[in-house]
DOGU-676482 format. One line per field, with one value per residue: z, x, y of N, C-alpha, C, O in turn; residue in three letters; residue number from 1. Coordinates in pm, whole numbers, plus 32768, in hexadecimal, padded with zeros to 4 digits. Layout:
<lumzas>
nz c(Z;...)
nx c(X;...)
ny c(Y;...)
caz c(Z;...)
cax c(X;...)
cay c(Y;...)
cz c(Z;...)
cx c(X;...)
cy c(Y;...)
oz c(Z;...)
ox c(X;...)
oy c(Y;...)
code c(ALA;...)
pos c(NUM;...)
</lumzas>
This chain:
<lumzas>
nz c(4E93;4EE9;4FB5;50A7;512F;51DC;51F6;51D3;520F;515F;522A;51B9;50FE;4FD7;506E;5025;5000;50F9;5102;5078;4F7F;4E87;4F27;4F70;4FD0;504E;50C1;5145;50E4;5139;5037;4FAD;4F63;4F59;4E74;4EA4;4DFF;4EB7;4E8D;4DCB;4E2E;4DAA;4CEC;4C9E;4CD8;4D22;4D1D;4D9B;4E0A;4F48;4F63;4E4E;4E86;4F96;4F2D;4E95;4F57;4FB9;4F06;4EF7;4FED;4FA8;4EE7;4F69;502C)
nx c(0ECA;0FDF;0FBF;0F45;1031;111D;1223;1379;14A8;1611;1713;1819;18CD;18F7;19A9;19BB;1922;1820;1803;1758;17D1;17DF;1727;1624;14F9;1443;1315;1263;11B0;10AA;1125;11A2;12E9;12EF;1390;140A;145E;14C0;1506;1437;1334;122B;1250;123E;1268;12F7;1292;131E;1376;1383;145A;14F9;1536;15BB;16B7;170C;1773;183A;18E5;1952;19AF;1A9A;1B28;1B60;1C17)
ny c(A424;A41D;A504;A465;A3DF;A37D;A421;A43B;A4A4;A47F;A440;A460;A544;A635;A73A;A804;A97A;A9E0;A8BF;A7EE;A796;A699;A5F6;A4E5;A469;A37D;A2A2;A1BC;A090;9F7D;9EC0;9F4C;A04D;A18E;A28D;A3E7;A53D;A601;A708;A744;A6D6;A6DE;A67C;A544;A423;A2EE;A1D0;A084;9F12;9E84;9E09;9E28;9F25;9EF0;9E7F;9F32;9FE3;9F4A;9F4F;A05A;A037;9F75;A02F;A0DD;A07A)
caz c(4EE6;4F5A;504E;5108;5141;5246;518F;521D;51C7;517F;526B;515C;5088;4FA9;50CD;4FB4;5057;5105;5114;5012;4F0A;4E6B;4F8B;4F88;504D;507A;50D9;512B;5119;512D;4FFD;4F6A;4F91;4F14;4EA7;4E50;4E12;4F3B;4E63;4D75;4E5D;4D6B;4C68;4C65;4D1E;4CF0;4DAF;4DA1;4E52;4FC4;4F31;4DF5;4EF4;4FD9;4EBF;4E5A;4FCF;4FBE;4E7E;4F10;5032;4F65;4EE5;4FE3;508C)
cax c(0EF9;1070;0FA5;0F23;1081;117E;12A7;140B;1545;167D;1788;189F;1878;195E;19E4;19A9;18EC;178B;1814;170A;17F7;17E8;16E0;15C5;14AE;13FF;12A5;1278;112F;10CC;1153;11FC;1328;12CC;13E5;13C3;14B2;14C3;14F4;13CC;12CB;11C2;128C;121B;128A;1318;1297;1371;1316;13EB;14D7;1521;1551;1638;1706;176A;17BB;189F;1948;1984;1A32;1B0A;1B6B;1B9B;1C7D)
cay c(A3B8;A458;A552;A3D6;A36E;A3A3;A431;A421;A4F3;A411;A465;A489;A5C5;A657;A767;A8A6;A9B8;A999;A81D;A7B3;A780;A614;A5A9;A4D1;A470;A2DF;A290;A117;A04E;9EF1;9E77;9FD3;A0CD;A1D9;A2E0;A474;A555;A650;A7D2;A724;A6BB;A6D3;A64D;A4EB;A3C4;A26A;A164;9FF1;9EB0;9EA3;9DAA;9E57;9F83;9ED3;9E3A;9FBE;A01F;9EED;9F4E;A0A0;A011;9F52;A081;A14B;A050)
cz c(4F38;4FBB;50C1;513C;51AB;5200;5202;51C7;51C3;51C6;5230;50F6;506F;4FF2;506C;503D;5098;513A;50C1;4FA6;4EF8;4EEB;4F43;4FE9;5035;50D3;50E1;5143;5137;50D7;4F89;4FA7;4F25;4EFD;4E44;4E52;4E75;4F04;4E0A;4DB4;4E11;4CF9;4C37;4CC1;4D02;4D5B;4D7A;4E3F;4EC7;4F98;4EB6;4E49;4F7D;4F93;4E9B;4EDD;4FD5;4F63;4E99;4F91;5019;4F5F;4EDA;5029;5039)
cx c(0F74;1032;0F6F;0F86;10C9;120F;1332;1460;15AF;16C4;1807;1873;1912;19D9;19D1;192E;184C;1786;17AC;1739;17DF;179E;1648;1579;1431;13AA;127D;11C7;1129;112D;119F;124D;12F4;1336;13C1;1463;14A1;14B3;148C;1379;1249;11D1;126B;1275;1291;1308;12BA;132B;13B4;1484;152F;1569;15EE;16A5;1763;178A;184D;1914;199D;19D2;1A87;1B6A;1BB7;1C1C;1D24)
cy c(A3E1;A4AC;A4C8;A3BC;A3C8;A3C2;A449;A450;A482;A478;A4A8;A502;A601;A6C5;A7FB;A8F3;A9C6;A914;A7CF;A76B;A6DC;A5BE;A581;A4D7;A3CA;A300;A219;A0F2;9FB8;9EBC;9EEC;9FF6;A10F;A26F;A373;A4C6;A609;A6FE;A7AB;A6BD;A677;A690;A5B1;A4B1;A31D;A1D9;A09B;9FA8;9EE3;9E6A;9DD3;9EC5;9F79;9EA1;9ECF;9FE8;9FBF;9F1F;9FC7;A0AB;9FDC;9FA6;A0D9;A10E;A02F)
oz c(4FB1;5028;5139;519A;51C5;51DC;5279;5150;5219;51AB;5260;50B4;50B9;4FCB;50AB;50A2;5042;5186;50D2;4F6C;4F60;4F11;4EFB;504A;4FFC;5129;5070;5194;514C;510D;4F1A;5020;4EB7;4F59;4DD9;4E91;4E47;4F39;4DDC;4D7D;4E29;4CAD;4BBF;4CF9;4CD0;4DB2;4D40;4E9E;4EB4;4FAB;4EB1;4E4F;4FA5;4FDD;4E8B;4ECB;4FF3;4F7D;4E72;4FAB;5061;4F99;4E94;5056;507D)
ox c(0F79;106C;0F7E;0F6D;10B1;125B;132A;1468;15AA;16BB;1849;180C;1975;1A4E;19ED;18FD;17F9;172F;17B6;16F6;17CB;17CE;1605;1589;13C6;13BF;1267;117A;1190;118E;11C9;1242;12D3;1338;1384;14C5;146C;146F;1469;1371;1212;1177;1276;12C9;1233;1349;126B;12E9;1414;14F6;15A3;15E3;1649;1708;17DD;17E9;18BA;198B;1A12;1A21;1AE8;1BD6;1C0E;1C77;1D84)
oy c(A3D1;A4A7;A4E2;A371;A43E;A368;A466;A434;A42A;A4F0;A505;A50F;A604;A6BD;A861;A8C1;A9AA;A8EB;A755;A715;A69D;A553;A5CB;A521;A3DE;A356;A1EE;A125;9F79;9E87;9EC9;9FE5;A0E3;A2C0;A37C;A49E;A66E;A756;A817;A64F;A60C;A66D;A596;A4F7;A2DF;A19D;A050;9FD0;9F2E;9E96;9DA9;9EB8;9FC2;9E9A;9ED5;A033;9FEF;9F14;9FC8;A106;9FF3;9F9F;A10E;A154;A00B)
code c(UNK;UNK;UNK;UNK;UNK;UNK;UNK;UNK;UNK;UNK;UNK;UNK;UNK;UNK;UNK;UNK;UNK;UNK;UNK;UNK;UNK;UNK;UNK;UNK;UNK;UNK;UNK;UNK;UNK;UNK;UNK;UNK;UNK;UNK;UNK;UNK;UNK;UNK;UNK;UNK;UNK;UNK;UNK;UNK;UNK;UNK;UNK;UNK;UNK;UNK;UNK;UNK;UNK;UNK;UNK;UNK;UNK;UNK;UNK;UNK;UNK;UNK;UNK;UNK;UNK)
pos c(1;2;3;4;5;6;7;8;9;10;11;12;13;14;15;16;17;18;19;20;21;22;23;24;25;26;27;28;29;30;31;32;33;34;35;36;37;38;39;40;41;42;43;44;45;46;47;48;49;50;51;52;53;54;55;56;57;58;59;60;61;62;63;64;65)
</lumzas>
């Protein structure tokens, strides 16, 4: 199913070398995010509803700020 999806790098990444460090990568569907972790591809993937999903982007702008 992860080769179907449209995968997306996050923007923020740990800045270590390569720039991979501490990066993901989100895959959105109708009613999924779907998240992987970017140096473990194959590694398995966690897919949350959008709202559960936006609830932790929120928390990590908290924060951040």
């Amino acid at each position: 199913m992860s080769d179907d999806l449209a995968w997306r790098k996050s923007s923020y990444t740990g800045g270590g070398s390569g720039g991979n460090d501490n990066c993901i990568e989100i895959a959105t569907t109708a009613h999924l995010a779907h998240v992987r972790d970017t140096k473990d591809r194959n590694g398995g993937l966690l897919p949350v509803s959008h709202g559960a999903f936006q609830a932790f982007l929120a928390t990590l702008k908290d924060q951040d700020a």
